[in-house]
C-alpha positions as CSV (number, residue, x, y, z in Angstrom):
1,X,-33.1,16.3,12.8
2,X,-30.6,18.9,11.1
3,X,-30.4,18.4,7.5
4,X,-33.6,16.0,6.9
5,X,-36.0,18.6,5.8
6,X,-33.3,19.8,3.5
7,X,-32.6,16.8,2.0
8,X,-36.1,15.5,1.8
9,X,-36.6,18.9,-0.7
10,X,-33.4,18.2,-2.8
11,X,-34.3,14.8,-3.9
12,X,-37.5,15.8,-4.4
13,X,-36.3,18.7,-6.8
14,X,-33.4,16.4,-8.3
15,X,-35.8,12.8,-9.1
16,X,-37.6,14.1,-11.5
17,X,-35.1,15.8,-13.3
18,X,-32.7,12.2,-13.3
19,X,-35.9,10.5,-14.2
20,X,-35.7,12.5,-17.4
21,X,-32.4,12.3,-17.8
22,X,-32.8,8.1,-17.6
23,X,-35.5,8.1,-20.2
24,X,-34.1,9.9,-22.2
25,X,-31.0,8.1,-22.2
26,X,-32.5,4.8,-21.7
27,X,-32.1,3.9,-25.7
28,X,-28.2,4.7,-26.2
29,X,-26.4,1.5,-25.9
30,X,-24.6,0.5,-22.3
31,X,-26.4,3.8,-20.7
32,X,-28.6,2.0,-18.4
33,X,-25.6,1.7,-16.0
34,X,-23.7,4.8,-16.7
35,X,-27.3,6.4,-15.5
36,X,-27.5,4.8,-12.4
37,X,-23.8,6.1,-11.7
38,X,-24.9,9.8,-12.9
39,X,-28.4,9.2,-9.9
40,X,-26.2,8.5,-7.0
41,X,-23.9,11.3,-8.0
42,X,-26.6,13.5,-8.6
43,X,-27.9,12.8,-4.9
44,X,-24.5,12.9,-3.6
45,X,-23.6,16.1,-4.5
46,X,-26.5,17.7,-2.5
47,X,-25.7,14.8,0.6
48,X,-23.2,12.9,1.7
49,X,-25.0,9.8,1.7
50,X,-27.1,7.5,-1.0
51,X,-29.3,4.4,-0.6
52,X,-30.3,2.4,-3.7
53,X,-34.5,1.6,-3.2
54,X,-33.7,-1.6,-4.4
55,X,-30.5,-2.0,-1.1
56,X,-33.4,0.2,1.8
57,X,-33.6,-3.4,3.4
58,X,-29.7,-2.6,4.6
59,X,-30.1,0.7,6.1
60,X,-33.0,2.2,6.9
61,X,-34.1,6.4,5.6
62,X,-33.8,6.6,9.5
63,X,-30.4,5.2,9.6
64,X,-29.0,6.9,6.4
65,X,-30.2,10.5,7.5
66,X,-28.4,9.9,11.0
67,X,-25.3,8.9,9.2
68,X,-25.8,11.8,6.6
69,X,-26.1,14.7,9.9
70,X,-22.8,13.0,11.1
71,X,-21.0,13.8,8.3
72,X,-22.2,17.3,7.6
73,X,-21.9,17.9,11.2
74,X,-18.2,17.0,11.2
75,X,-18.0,19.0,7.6
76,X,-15.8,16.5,6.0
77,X,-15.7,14.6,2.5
78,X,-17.0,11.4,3.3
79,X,-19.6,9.8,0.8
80,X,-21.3,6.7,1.5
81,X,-23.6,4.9,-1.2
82,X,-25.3,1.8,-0.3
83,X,-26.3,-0.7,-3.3
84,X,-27.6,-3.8,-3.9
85,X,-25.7,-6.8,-4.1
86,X,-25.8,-7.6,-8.3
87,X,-25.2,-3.1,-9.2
88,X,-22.1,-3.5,-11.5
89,X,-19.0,-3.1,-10.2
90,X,-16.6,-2.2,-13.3
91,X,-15.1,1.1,-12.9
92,X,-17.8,1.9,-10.1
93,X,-15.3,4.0,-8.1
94,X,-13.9,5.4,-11.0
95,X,-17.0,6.1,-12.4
96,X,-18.8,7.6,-9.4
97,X,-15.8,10.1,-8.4
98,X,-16.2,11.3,-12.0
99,X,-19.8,11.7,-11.9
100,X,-20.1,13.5,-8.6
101,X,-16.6,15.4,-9.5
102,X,-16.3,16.0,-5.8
103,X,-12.7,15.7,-4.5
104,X,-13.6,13.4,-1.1
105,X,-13.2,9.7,0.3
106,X,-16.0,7.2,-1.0
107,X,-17.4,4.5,0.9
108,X,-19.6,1.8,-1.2
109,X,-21.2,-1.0,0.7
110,X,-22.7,-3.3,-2.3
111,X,-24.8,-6.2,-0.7
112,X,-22.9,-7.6,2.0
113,X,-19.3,-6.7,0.8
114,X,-17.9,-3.3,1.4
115,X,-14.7,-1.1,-0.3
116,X,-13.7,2.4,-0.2
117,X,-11.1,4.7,-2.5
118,X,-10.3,8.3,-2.1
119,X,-8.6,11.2,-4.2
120,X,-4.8,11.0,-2.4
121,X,-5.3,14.3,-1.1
122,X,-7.9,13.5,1.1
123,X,-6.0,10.1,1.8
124,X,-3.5,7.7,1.4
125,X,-3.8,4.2,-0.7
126,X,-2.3,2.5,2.5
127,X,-5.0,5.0,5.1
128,X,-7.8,4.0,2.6
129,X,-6.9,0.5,3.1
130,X,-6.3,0.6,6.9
131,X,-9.9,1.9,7.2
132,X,-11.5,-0.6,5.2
133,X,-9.6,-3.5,7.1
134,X,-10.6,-2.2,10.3
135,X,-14.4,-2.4,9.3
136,X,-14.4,-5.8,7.8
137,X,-15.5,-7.9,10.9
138,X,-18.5,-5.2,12.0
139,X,-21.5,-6.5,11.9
140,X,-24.6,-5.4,9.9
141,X,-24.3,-2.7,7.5
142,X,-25.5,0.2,10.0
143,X,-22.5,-0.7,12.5
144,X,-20.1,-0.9,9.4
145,X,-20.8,1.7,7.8
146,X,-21.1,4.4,11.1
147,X,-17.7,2.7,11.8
148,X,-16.1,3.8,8.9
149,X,-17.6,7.0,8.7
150,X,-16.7,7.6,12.7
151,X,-12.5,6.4,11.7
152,X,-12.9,8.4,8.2
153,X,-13.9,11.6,10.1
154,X,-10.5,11.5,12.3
155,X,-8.8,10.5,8.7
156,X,-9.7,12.3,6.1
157,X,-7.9,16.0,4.9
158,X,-9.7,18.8,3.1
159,X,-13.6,20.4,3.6
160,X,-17.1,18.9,3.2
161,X,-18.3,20.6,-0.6
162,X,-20.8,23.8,-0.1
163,X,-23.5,22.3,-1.9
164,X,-24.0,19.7,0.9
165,X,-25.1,23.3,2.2
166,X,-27.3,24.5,-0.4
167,X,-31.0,25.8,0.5
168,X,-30.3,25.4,3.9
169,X,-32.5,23.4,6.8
170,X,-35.4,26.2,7.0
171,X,-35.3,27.6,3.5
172,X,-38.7,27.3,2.3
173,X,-39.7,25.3,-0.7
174,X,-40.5,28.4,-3.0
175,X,-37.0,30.0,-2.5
176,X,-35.8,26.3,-3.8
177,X,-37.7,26.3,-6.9
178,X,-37.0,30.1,-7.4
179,X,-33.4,30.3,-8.7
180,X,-32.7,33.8,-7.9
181,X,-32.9,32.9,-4.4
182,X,-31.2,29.9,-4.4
183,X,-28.3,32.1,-5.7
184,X,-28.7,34.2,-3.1
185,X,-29.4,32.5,0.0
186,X,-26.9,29.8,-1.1
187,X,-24.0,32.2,-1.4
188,X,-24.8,33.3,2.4
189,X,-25.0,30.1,3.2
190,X,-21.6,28.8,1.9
191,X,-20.0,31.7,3.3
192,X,-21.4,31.5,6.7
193,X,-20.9,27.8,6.8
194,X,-17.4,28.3,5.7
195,X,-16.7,30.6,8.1
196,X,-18.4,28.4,10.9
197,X,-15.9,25.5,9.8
198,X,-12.7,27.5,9.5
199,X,-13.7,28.9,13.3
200,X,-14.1,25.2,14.2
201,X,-11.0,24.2,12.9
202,X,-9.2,27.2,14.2
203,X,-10.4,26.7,17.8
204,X,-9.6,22.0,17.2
205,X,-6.0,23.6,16.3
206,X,-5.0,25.7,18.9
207,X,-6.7,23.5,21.6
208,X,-4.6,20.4,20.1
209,X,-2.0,22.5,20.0
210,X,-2.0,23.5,23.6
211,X,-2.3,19.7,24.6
212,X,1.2,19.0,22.3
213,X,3.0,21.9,24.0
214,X,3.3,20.2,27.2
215,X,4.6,17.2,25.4
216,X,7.2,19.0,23.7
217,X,8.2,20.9,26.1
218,X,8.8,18.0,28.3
219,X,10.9,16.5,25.1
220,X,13.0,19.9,25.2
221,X,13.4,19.9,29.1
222,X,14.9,16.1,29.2
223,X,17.1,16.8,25.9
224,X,18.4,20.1,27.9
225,X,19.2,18.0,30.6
226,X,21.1,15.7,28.6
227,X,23.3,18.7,27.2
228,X,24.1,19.5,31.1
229,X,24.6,15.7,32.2
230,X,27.3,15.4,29.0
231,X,29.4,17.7,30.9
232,X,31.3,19.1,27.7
233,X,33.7,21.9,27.1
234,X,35.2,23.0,24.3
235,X,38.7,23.4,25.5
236,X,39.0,20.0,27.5
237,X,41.5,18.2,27.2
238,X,41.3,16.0,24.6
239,X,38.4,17.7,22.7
240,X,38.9,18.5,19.4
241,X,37.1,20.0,16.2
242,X,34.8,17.3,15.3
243,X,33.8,17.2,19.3
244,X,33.6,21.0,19.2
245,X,31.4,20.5,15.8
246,X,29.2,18.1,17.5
247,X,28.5,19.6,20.7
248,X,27.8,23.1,18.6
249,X,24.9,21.1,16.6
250,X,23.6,20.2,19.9
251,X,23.6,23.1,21.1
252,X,22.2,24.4,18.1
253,X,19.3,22.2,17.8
254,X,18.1,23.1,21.4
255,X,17.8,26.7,20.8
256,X,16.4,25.7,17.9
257,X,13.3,23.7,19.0
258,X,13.3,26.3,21.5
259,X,12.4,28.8,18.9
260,X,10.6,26.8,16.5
261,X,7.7,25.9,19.9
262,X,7.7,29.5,20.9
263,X,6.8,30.3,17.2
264,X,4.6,27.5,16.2
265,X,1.0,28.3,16.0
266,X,-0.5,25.0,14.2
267,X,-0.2,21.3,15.8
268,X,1.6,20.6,12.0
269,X,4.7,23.5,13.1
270,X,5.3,21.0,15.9
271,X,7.3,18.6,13.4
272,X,10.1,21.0,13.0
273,X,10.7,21.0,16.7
274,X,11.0,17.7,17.2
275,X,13.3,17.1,14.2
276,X,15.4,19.5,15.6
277,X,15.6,17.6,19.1
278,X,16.2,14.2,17.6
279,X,19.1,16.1,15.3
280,X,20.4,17.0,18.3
281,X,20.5,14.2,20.2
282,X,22.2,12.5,17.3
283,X,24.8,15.1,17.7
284,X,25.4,14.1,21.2
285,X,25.1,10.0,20.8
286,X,28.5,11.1,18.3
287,X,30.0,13.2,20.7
288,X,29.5,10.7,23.4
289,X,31.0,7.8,20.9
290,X,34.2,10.3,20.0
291,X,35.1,10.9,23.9
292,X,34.9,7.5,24.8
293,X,37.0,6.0,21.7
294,X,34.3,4.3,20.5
295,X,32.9,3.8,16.4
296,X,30.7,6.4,16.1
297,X,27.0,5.4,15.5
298,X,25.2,4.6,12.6
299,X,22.0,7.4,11.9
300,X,18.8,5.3,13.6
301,X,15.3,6.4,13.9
302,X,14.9,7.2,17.9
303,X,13.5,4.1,20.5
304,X,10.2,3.7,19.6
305,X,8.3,3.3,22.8
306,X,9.7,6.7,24.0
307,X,12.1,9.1,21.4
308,X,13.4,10.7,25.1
309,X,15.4,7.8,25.0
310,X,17.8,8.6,22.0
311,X,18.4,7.3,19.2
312,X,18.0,3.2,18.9
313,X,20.0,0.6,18.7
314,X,18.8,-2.3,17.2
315,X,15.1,-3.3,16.3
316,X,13.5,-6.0,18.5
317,X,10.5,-7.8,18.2
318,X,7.5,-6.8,20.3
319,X,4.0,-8.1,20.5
320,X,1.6,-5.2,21.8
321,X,-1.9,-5.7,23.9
322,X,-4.4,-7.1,21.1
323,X,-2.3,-6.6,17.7
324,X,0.4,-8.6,15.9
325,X,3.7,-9.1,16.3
326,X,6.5,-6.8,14.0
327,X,9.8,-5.5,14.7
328,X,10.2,-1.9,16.0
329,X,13.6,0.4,16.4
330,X,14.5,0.5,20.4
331,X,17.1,1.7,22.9
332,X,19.4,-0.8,24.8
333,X,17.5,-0.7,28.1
334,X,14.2,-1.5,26.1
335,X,15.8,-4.0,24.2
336,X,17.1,-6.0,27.6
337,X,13.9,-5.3,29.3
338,X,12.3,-6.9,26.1
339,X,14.6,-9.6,26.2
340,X,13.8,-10.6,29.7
341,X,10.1,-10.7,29.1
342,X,9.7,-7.3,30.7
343,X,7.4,-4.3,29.5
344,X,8.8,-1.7,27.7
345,X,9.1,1.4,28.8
346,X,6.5,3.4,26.8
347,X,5.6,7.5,26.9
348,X,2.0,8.0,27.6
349,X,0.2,11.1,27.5
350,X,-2.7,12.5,29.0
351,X,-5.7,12.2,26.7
352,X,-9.4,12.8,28.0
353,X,-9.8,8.9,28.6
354,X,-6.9,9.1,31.4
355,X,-2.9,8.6,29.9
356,X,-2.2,6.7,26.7
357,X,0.4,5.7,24.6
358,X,1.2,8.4,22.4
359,X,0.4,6.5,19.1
360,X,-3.7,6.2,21.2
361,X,-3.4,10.2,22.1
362,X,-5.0,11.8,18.9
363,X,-4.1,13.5,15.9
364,X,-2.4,16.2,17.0
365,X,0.5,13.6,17.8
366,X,1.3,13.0,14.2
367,X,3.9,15.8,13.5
368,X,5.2,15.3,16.7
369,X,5.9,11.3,15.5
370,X,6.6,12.3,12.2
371,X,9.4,15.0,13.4
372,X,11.1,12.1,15.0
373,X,10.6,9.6,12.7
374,X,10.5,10.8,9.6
375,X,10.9,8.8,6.0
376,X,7.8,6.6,6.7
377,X,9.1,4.3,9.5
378,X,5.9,4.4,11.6
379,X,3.1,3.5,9.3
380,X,3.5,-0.4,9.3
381,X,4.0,-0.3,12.7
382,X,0.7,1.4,14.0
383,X,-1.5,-0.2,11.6
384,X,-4.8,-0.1,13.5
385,X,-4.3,3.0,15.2
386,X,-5.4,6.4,15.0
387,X,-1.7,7.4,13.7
388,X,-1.2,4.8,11.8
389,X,-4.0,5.5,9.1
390,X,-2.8,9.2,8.4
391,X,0.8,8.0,8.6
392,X,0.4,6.1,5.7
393,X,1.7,8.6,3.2
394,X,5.3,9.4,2.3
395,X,4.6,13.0,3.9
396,X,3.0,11.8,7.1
397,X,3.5,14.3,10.2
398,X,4.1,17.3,7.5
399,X,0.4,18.2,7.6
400,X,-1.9,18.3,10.9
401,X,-4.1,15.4,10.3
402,X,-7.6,13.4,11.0
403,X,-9.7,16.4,10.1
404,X,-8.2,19.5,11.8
405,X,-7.7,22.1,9.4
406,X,-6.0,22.3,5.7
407,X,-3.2,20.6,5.0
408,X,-1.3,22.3,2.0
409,X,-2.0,22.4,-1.8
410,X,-6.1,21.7,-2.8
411,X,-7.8,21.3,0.1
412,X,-10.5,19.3,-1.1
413,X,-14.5,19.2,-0.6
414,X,-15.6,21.5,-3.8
415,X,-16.7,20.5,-7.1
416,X,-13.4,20.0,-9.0
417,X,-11.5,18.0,-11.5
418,X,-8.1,19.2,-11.1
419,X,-7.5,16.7,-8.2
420,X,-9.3,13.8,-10.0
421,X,-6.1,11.1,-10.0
422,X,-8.3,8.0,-12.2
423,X,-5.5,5.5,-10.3
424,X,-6.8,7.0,-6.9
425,X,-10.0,5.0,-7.7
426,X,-9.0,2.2,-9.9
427,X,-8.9,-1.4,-9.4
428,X,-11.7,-4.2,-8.9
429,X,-14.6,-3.9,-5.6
430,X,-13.7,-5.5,-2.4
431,X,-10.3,-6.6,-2.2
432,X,-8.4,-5.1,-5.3
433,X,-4.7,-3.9,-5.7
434,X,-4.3,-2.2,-2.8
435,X,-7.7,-1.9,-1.2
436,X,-9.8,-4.1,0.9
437,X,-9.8,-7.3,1.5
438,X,-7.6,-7.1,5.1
439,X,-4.2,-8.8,4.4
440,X,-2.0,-8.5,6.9
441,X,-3.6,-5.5,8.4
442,X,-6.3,-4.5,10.9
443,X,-6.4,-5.9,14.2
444,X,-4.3,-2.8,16.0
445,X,-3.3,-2.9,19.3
């Protein structure tokens, strides 16, 4: 199994060096737990995941080294530490991000309760939160926890640390010990595994990519056809310069998103395009409004179920397959199919399990939401989804998300304190401030 042999020779190199470290520590006052904190990180800096001897009778060495490949595999920060249920929980986030000084999401089952925190640029308070809550009601800790890890690794931003890498699966146990080689064959290795995981991410991008442009180029086609079904000109009668002003937005914005696709070369660039369709569409619900004599229309997020069908105007309540009910922005023919107990009319896209709804479509679909809905509209809505947890931040749908890529500013992964936000991990175990503990989310739709 890729990674076991590796890790087997780590901990075997690390123990007796944090053995030493605890006796020798063992007399200063309040350092018995501050050791056990300094263990796991120890171990978790070389693998991604650590089981307390006294907590093996919740996962198994089997089970924790299959959990462990997964996350190398998909080469993101996730940690996972597994303790028994009376381990001291003061600070234990806190504490443990500071110990392994590794800029990631950390998952800690503690006997049969389970919490999780993250540095906020790996991921949101509220995505933090939505993961936890969606892995409340698995069942014993092996399901939990490869259920969090499998939602984390479509979640999380940023790159699994290089010394997760170190020594390699086939390195032989001299060039360990020797520290010469080390140096050397580690180097190779973090730039060969580097360059492995920028290819990957590369290839995920443009293939997501791909899938999105025949979205948004259906989203360009039907707002080009609404420019041609307006029937405007200029020198109408009747038009004047706000009209004029209007229809030259509209125009605008269409050779605009035009541009902006033909140019884009990440799924993240798609967020401009669609901005600049939903600008535009604006433009022509006021042009409509000033030929027809009526008030013009107040700025409204587009209908939910499908932005093709302009901008909204009123939010309904709706009830979807499985979730709970909440209020959501839609367009007057949604709104009286609603109201007569009808199904909405929602876009679906194809996905490899057959068409979706767009917010069940994948990642690359965030920008595309977030160009369209942009201020933070859509996170409380898809609670439970796989857009709702990376649209929890203020900046959702800037940067490409779940996994694909960098996403701006530190990217995460390596050894570093510069990222280290103390209020990102804060807070009491199970349940506190704004982590854990379900509320009113979970459940999803």
């Amino acid at each position: 199994m890729k990674g076991v042999r590796a890790r087997f020779l780590i901990r075997l190199l690390v123990a007796p060096v944090v053995a030493a470290l605890a006796v020798l520590l063992a007399g200063a006052p309040g350092a018995q737990a501050q050791t056990g904190v300094s263990e796991i990180g120890a171990v978790l800096r070389e693998s991604p995941v650590y089981v307390d001897p006294a907590a093996s009778d919740l996962l198994s060495k089997s089970d924790a080294d299959a959990l462990a490949d997964k996350i190398e595999d998909a080469g993101e920060p996730v940690f996972v530490a597994v303790l028994p249920a009376g381990y001291p929980t003061e600070n234990l986030f806190q504490n443990l991000r500071t110990e392994t000084g590794i800029t990631g999401l950390y998952g800690v089952r503690l006997g049969d309760r389970f919490d999780a925190r993250a540095d906020s640029s790996v991921l949101s308070r509220q995505g933090v939160h939505n993961l936890v809550t969606a892995v409340q009601g698995a069942g014993d800790p092996k399901a939990q926890l490869n259920d969090f890890v499998d939602d984390a690794l479509r979640s999380v931003r940023g790159s699994a640390p290089s010394s997760w890498d170190s020594g390699g699966g086939s390195a032989p146990t001299g060039a360990l010990i020797t520290a010469g080689a080390v140096v050397v064959i580690g180097g190779a290795g973090v730039y060969a595994v580097s360059r492995r995981n920028r290819h990957r991410r590369e290839a995920e991008q443009r293939a997501a990519l791909e899938r999105l442009r025949v979205v948004v180029d259906e989203d360009i086609t039907a707002f080009g056809e609404e420019l041609d079904r307006l029937d405007f000109h200029p020198a109408e009668p009747g038009a004047d310069d706000a009209m004029r002003a209007d229809y030259e937005r509209a125009l605008d914005a269409y050779e605009q998103a035009k541009t902006y696709m033909a140019d884009a070369r990440r799924p993240e660039d798609v967020r401009a395009v669609t901005q600049a369709v939903e600008d535009g569409r604006f433009s022509l619900a006021q042009l409509a409004a000033r030929r027809e004599g009526r008030p013009l229309p107040e700025r409204r997020p587009p209908c939910f179920f499908d932005p093709r069908h302009g901008p909204s105007v009123a939010d309904a309540t709706w009830t979807p397959p499985g979730g709970a009910t909440r209020q959501v922005p839609v367009c007057a023919a949604d709104q009286a199919r609603l109201s007569d107990g009808l199904d909405p009319m929602i876009r679906e896209v194809d996905t490899d399990q057959g068409r979706r709804p767009y917010w069940d479509a994948g990642p690359a679909y965030g920008p595309w939401a977030g160009g369209y809905f942009g201020g933070g509209i859509l996170p409380g809505l898809l609670v439970g989804t796989m857009l709702g947890s990376m649209m929890a931040g203020p900046a959702y749908g800037a940067g490409y998300g779940t996994g694909y890529g960098d996403f701006g500013g530190y990217e995460g992964g390596d050894v570093s304190g510069g990222d280290f936000d103390p209020g990102d991990f804060g807070g009491g175990f199970g349940g506190g401030g704004d982590f854990g503990g379900g509320g009113d989310f979970g459940g999803g739709f």
